[in-house]
C-alpha positions as CSV (number, residue, x, y, z in Angstrom):
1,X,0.0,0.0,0.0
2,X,1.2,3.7,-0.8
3,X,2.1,5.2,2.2
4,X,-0.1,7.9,4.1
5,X,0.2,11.7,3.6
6,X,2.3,13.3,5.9
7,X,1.4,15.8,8.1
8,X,3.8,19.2,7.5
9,X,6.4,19.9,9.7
10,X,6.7,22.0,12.8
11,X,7.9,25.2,12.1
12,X,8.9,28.0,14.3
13,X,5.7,30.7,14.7
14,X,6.8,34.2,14.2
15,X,6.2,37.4,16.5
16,X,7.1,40.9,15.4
17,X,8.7,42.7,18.1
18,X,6.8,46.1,16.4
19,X,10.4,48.1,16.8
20,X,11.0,50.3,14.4
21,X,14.6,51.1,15.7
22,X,17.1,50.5,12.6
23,X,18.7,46.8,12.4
24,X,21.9,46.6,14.5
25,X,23.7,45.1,11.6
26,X,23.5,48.0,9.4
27,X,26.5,48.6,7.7
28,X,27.5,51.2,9.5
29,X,27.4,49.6,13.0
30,X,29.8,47.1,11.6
31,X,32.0,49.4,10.2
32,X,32.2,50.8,13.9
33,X,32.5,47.6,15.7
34,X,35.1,46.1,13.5
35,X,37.4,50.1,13.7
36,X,37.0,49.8,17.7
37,X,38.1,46.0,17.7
38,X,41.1,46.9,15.2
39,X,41.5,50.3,17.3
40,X,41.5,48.2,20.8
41,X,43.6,45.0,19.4
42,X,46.2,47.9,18.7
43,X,46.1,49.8,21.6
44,X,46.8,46.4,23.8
45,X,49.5,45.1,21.2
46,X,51.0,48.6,21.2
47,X,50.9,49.4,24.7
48,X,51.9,45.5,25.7
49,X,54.8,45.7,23.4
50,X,56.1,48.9,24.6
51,X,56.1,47.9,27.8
52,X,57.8,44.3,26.9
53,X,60.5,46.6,25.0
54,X,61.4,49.2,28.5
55,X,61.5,45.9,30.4
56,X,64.2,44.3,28.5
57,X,64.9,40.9,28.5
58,X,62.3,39.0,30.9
59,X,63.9,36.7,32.4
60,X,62.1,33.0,32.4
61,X,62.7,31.2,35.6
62,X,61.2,28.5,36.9
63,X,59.3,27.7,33.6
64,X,57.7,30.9,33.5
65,X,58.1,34.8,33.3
66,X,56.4,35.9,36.2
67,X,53.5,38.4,36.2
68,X,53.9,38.5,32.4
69,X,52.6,34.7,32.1
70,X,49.1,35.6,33.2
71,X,48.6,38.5,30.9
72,X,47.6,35.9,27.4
73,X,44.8,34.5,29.1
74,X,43.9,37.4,31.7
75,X,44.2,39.8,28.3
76,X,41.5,37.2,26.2
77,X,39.3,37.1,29.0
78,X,38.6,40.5,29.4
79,X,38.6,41.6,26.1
80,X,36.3,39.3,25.2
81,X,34.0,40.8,27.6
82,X,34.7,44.1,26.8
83,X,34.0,43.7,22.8
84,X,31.5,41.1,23.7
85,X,33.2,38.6,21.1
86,X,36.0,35.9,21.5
87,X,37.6,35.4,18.1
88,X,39.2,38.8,18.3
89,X,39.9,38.4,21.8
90,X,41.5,35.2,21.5
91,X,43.7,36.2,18.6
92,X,44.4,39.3,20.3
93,X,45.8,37.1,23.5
94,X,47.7,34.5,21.3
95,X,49.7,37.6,19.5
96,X,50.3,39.1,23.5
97,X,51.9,35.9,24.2
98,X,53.8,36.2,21.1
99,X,55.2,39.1,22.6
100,X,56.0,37.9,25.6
101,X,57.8,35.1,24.8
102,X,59.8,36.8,22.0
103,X,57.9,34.9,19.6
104,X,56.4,37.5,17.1
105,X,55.7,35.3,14.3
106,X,52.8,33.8,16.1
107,X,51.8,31.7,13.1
108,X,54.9,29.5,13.2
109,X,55.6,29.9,16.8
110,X,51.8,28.5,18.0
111,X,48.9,28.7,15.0
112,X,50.9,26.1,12.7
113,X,51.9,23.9,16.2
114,X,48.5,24.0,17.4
115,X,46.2,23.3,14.3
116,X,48.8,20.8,12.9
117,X,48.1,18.2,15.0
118,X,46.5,14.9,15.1
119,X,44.3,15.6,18.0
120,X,42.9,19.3,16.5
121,X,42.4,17.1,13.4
122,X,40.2,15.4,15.2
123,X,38.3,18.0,16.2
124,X,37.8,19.4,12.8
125,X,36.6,15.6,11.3
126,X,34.4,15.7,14.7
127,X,33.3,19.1,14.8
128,X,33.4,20.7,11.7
129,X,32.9,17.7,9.2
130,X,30.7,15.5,10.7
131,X,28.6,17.3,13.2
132,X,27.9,19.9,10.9
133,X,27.3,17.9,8.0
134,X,24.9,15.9,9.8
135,X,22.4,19.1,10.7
136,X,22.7,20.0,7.4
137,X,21.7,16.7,6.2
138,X,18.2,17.0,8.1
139,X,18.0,20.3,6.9
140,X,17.2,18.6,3.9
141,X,15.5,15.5,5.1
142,X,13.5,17.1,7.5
143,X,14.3,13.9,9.4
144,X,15.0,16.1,12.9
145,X,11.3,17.8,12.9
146,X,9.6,14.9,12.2
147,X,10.8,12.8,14.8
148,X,9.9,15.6,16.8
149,X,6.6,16.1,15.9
150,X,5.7,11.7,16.0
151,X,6.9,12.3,19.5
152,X,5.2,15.5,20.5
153,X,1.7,13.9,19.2
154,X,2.6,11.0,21.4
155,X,3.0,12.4,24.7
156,X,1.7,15.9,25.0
157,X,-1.5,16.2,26.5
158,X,-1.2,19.5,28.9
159,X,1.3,22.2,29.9
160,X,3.0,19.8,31.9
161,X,3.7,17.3,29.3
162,X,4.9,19.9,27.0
163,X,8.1,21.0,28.4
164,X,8.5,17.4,29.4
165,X,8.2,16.7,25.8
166,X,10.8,19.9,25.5
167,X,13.0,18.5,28.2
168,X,13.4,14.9,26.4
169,X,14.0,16.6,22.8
170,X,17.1,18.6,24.7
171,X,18.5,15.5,25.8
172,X,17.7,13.4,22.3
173,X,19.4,16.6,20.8
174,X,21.9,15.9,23.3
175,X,25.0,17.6,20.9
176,X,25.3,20.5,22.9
177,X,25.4,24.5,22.3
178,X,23.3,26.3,19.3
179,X,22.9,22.5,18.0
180,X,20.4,21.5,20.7
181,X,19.2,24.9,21.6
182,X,17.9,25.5,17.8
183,X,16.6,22.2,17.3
184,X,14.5,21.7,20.6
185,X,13.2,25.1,20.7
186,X,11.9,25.2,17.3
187,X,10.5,22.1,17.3
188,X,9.2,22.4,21.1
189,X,8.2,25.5,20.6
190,X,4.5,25.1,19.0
191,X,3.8,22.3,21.3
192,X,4.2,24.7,23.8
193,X,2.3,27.9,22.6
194,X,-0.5,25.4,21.7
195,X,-0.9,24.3,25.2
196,X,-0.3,27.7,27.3
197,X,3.3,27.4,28.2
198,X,5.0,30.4,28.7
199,X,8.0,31.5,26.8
200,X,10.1,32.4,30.0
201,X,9.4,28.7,30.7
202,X,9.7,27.2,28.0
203,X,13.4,28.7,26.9
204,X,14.4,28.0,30.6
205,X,13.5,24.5,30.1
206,X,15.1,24.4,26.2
207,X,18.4,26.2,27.8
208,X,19.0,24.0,30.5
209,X,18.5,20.9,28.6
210,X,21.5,22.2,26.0
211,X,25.0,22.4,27.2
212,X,23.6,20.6,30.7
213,X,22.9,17.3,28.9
214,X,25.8,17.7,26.5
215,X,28.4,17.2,29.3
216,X,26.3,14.1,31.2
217,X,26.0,12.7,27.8
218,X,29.1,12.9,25.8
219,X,28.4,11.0,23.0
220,X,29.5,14.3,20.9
221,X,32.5,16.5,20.5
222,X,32.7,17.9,23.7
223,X,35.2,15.1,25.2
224,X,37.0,15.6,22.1
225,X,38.0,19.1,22.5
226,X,38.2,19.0,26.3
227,X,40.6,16.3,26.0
228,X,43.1,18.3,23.5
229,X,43.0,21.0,26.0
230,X,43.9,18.9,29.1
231,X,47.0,16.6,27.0
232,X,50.0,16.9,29.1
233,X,48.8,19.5,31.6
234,X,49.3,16.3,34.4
235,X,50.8,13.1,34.0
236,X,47.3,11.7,33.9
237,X,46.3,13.5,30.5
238,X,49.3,12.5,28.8
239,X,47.5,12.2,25.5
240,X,44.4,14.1,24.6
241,X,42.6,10.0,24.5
242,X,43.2,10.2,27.9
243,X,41.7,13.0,28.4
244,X,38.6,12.3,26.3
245,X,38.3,9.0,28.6
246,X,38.8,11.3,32.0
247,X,36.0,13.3,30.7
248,X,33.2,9.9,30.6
249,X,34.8,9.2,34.1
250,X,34.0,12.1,35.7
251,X,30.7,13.0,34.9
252,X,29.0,11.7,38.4
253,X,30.9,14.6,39.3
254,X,30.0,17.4,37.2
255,X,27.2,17.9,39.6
256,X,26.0,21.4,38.2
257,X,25.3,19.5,35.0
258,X,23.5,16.6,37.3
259,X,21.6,19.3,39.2
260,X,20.5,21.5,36.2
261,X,19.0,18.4,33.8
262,X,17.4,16.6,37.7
263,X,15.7,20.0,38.5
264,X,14.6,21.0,34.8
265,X,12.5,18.3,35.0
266,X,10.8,18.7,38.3
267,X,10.3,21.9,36.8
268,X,9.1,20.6,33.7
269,X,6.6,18.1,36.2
270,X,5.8,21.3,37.9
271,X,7.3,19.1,41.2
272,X,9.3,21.9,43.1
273,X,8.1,23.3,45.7
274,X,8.7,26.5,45.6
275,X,9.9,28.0,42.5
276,X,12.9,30.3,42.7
277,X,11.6,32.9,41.0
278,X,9.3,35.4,40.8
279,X,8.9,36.0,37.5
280,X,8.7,32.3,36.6
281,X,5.9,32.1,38.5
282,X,4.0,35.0,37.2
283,X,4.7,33.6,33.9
284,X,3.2,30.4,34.2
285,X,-0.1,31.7,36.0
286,X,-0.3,34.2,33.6
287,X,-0.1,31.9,30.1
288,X,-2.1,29.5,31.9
289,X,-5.0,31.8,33.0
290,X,-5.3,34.6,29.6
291,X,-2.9,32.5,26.9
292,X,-0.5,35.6,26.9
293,X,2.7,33.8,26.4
294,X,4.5,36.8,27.1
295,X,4.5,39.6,29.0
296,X,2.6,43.0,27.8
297,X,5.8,44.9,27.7
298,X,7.6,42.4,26.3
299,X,10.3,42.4,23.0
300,X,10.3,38.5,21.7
301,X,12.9,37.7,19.2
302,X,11.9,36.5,16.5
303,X,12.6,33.1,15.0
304,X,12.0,33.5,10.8
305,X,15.8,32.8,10.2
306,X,16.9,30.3,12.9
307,X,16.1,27.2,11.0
308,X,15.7,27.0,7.1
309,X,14.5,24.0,5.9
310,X,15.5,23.1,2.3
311,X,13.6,20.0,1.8
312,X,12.9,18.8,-2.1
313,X,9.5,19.4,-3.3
314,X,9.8,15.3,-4.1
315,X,11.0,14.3,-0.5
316,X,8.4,12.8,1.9
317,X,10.3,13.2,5.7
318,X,10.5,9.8,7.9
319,X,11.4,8.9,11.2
320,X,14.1,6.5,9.5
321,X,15.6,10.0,8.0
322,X,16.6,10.9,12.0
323,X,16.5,7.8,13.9
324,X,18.8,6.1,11.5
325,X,22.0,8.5,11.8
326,X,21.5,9.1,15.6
327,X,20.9,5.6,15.9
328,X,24.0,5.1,14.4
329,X,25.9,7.1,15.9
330,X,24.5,5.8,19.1
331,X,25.3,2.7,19.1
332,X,29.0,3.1,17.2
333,X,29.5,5.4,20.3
334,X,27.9,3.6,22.9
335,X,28.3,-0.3,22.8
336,X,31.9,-0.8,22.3
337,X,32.1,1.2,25.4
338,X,30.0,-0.8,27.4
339,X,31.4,-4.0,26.0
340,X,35.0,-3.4,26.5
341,X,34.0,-1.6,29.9
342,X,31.5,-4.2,31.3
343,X,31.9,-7.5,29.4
344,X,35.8,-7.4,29.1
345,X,36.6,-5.3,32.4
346,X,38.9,-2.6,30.9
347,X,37.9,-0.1,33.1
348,X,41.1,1.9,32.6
349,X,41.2,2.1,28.8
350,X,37.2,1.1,27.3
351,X,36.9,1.8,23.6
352,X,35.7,5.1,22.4
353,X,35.0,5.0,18.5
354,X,33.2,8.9,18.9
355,X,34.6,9.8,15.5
356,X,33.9,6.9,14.2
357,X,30.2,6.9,14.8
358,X,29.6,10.5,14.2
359,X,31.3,9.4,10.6
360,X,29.2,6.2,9.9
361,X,26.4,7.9,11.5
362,X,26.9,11.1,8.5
363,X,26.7,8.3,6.0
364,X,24.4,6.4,7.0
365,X,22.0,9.6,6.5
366,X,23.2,10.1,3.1
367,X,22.5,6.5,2.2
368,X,19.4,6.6,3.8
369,X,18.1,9.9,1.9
370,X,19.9,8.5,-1.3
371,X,17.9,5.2,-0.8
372,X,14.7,7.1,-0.7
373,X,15.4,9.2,-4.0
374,X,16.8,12.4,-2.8
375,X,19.4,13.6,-5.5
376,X,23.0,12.8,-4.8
377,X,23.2,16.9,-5.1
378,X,20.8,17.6,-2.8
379,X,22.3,15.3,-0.2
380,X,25.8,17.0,-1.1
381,X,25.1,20.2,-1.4
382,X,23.0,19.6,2.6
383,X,26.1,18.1,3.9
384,X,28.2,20.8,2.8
385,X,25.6,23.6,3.7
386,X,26.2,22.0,7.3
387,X,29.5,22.1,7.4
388,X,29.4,26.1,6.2
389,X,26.9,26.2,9.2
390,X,29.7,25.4,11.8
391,X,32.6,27.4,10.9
392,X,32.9,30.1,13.5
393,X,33.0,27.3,15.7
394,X,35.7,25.8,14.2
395,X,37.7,29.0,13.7
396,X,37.1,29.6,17.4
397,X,38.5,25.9,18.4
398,X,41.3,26.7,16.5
399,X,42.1,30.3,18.2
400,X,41.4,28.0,21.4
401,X,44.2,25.2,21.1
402,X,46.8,28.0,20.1
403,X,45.9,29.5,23.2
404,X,46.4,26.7,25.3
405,X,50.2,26.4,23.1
406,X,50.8,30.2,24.3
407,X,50.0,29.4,27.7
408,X,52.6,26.8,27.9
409,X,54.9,28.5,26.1
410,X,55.0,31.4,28.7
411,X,54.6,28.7,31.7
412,X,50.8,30.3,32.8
413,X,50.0,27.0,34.8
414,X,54.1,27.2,36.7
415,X,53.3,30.3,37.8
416,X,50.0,30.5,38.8
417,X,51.4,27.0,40.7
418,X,54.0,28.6,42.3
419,X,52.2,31.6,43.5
420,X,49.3,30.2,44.6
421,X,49.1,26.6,44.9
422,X,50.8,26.1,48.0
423,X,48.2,28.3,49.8
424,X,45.5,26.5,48.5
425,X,43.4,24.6,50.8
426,X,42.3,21.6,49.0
427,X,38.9,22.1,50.7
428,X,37.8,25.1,49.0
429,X,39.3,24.5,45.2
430,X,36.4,22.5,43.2
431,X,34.2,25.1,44.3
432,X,37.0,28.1,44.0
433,X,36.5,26.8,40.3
434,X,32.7,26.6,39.8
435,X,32.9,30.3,40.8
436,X,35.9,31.3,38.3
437,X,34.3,29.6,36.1
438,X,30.8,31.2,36.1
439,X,32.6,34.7,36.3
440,X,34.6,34.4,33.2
441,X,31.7,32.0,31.4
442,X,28.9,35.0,32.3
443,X,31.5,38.0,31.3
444,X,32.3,36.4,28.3
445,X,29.3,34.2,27.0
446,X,31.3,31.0,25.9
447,X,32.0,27.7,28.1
448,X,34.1,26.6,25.7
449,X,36.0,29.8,25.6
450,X,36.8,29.2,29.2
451,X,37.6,25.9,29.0
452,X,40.3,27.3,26.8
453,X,41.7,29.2,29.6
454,X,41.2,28.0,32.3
455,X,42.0,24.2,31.7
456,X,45.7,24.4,31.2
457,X,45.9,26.3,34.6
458,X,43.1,24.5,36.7
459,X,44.8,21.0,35.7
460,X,48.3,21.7,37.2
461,X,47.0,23.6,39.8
462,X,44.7,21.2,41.0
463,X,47.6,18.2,40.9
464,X,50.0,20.6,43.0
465,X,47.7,20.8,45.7
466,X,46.4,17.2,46.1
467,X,47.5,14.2,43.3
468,X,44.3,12.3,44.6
469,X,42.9,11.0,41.3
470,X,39.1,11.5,43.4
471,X,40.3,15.4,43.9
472,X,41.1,15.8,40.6
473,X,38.2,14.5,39.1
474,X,36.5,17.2,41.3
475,X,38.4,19.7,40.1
476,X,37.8,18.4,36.0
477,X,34.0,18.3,36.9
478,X,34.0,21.6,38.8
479,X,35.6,23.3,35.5
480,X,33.1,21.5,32.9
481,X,30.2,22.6,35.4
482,X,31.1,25.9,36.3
483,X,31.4,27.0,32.7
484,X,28.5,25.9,31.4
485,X,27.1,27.7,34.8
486,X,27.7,30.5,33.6
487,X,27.4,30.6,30.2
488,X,23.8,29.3,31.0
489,X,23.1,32.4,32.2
490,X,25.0,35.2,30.2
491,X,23.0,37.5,28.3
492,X,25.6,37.8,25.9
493,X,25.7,33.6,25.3
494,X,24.8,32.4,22.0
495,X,22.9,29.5,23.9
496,X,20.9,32.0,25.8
497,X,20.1,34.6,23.1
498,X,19.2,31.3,20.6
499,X,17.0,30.0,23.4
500,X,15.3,33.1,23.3
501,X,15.4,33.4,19.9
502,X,13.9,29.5,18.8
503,X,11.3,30.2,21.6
504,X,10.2,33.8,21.0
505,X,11.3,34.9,24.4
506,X,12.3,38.5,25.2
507,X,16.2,37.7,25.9
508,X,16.2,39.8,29.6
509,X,13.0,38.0,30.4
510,X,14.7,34.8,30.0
511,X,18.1,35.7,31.8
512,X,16.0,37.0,34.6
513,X,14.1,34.2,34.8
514,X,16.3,31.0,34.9
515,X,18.9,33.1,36.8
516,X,17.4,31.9,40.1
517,X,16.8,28.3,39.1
518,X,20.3,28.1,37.6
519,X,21.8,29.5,40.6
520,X,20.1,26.5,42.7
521,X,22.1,24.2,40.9
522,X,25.2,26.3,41.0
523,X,24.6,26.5,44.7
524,X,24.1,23.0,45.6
525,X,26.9,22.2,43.0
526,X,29.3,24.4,44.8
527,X,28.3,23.0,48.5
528,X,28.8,19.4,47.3
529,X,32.1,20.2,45.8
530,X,32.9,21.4,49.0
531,X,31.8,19.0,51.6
532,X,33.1,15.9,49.5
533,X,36.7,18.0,49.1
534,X,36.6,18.3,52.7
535,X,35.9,15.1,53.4
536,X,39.2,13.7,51.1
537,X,41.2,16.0,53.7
């Protein structure tokens, strides 16, 4: 028999905001933004090379240059507050570094090391490749919407059950970042306005189901790039694979992650007891009891642009189109582990075939579409359409590694070691972390930005004050939780301005909404951290 017409596809609903204020991305405002970055990025080279030149010839002892080995980092981080963008800022820090260490062609001295390697290769085949070609390949299929929508007729019945239907697409979508936040809130999102949930709730629910469930459920790129940034930092991470197996280790104790997923749901069940916030609260009662989803005053971004479907006129969207690439890349990612972990008993060394299955899992969506008479050009032209999709990120990995070269080139981790890390108490460090962490994660809107920074330092720090493999576990998870911590709730995130944006939320009404629930998490994240540290003393 033929098979059945298919419904259409979820798509986001538009809102217009009504502002007749001129676009921010006029021509001219670029024009201006990219003079004061230029303006700025000379000012710091300038002013840091002056001084480098008046103070002579640093003298490197000890592995590192003193003060001077803090400013690369310390220099990224707050410029990439300040501009409110981290390519720049990272550049800007790698080329300080360069000057610091005497190094001034920076390309040879740390790009060319960095991105030449086997384990940023990875990343890019992961990342940039693979990942992206996949999205782009439902863009085409349709396959991610329509799984989304077979599920959402399945189990919402009420406001209740549709940000638990949200809250299970963010961990499906579990790939982390703009990836999950795009593809739960736009296909969450009409569930939700259809049965009276509010957008403050629902892009609370869409954001903390994004980079959250990314790090309890690496089967993604995350490990991948964590573990490049942590190779040879201690003599357990002597290779970036033994980083990337640390990281699946560790997450029973990245508890902000454990908290923020555990209590989204009880939200989502409407099972806390008290709600944290306000403004939440209003929220609900006030989609629930006159349908306004949000509030009078309120300027919702819209959503027309955030994901463009490209399907062929010809091409009839399955379930097989999505749950045969993530089942793939499930299973190529998932059962060797558990084998080799369980079945054989390598508990130090499972297998991890992540590139592989993101790979396999890439073709087997192209041979799937292909078997179901999309052109081969279509199916091409999606996969490289995903991979366009994805660049920044991969620009920004790349400025990332080199960073972590500069660092150890001017010996950041020695001397933040040898001027602190004797007066550490080992009691207070996890949680010392979760709060560096959120600081530089809220200022400059990036987890992964921080990672970059703070990772070669935390690592070595961390091992000077206890080499308890238990403690420095703590320490990993505290870093991978406190970032996403406070990226979660920066108004300048992409996660939190895409939440807004793929659930029609006004952006501050969202930040000042999941502020308080986040902060619950962070809370009891930063407690446990503490009690368990103080009980390895």
């Amino acid at each position: 028999m033929p098979d059945a017409p298919e419904p259409d596809l979820p798509t986001p609903d538009v809102q217009d905001s009504g502002s007749t204020a001129p676009e921010p991305t006029d021509d001219a405002h670029k024009s201006s933004v990219w003079w004061r970055r230029w303006v700025v990025a000379a000012l710091v080279l300038g002013g840091l090379g002056a001084a480098v030149y008046f103070a002579g010839d640093i003298p490197k002892t000890e592995g590192h240059y003193g003060f001077w080995s803090v400013l690369p980092p310390l220099i990224a981080i707050v410029l990439a507050f300040w501009l409110q963008e981290v390519v720049s800022a990272l550049f800007i820090g790698i080329a300080a570094g360069g000057l610091i260490a005497g190094e001034v062609n920076i390309i040879d001295a740390f790009l060319l090391p960095a991105i030449g390697t086997e384990d940023f290769a990875l990343i890019l085949l992961v990342y940039l490749w693979a990942l992206g070609g996949l999205i782009g390949l439902w863009t085409r299929t349709g396959g991610a919407l329509r799984f989304a929508k077979w599920a959402g007729e399945k189990m919402v019945r009420g406001p209740r059950t549709a940000k638990f239907f949200a809250w299970i697409m963010g961990l499906i979508f579990h790939q982390g970042g703009t990836i999950s936040t795009v593809l739960t809130g736009a296909t969450a999102r009409p569930i939700g306005d259809q049965h009276d949930v509010s957008h403050e709730e629902l892009s609370y629910v869409v954001d903390s189901t994004a980079s959250p469930a990314a790090t309890i459920i690496p089967f993604n790129v995350w490990p991948i790039y964590v573990g490049g940034l942590v190779a040879g930092t201690i003599p357990l991470f002597e290779t970036s694979q033994d980083g990337i197996a640390f990281f699946f280790s560790s997450i029973w104790a990245n508890f902000y992650a454990l908290f923020a997923v555990a209590l989204t749901l009880l939200f989502a069940w409407e099972k806390w007891p008290y709600v944290p916030s306000k403004k939440m609260r209003d929220a609900a009662e006030r989609a629930r009891t006159t349908g306004k989803l949000d509030r009078d005053d309120a300027t919702p971004l819209t959503s027309r642009e955030l994901t463009e479907m490209d399907i062929p006129e010809d091409y009839r969207p399955r379930l097989v189109d999505f749950i045969g690439p993530i089942g793939t890349l499930l299973a190529v990612a998932i059962l060797p582990y558990l084998y080799t972990y369980f079945y054989l008993g390598n508990t130090e060394n499972p297998t991890l075939l992540i590139a592989e299955a993101f790979v396999l899992a890439v073709l087997a969506g192209m041979g799937i579409a292909l078997f179901r008479g999309m052109d081969f050009s279509e199916v091409i032209d999606g996969f490289v359409d995903g991979c366009k999709g994805v660049t920044i990120g991969a620009i920004i990995l790349a400025l990332a590694v080199s960073l972590k070269e500069v660092a150890d080139a001017v010996g950041t981790a020695e001397y933040v070691v040898a001027t602190v890390g004797e007066s550490l108490s080992p009691t207070i460090l996890p949680g010392l972390l979760v709060v560096l962490c959120l600081i530089i994660a809220f200022s400059t809107g990036t987890s992964w930005g921080t990672y970059a920074v703070v990772f070669p330092v935390a690592m070595p720090l961390a091992w000077s004050v206890s080499q308890d493999p238990l403690f420095i576990t703590l320490c990993f998870g505290a870093v991978i939780g406190g970032a996403v911590y406070g990226d979660q709730c920066s108004p300048i995130s992409d996660t939190t301005v895409l939440s807004s944006l793929a659930t029609g939320a006004d952006l501050m009404d969202h930040v000042n909404t999941q502020l308080p629930l986040a902060s619950v998490a962070g809370g009891g994240a930063i407690l446990l951290y503490t009690l368990l540290a103080a009980l390895l003393v």
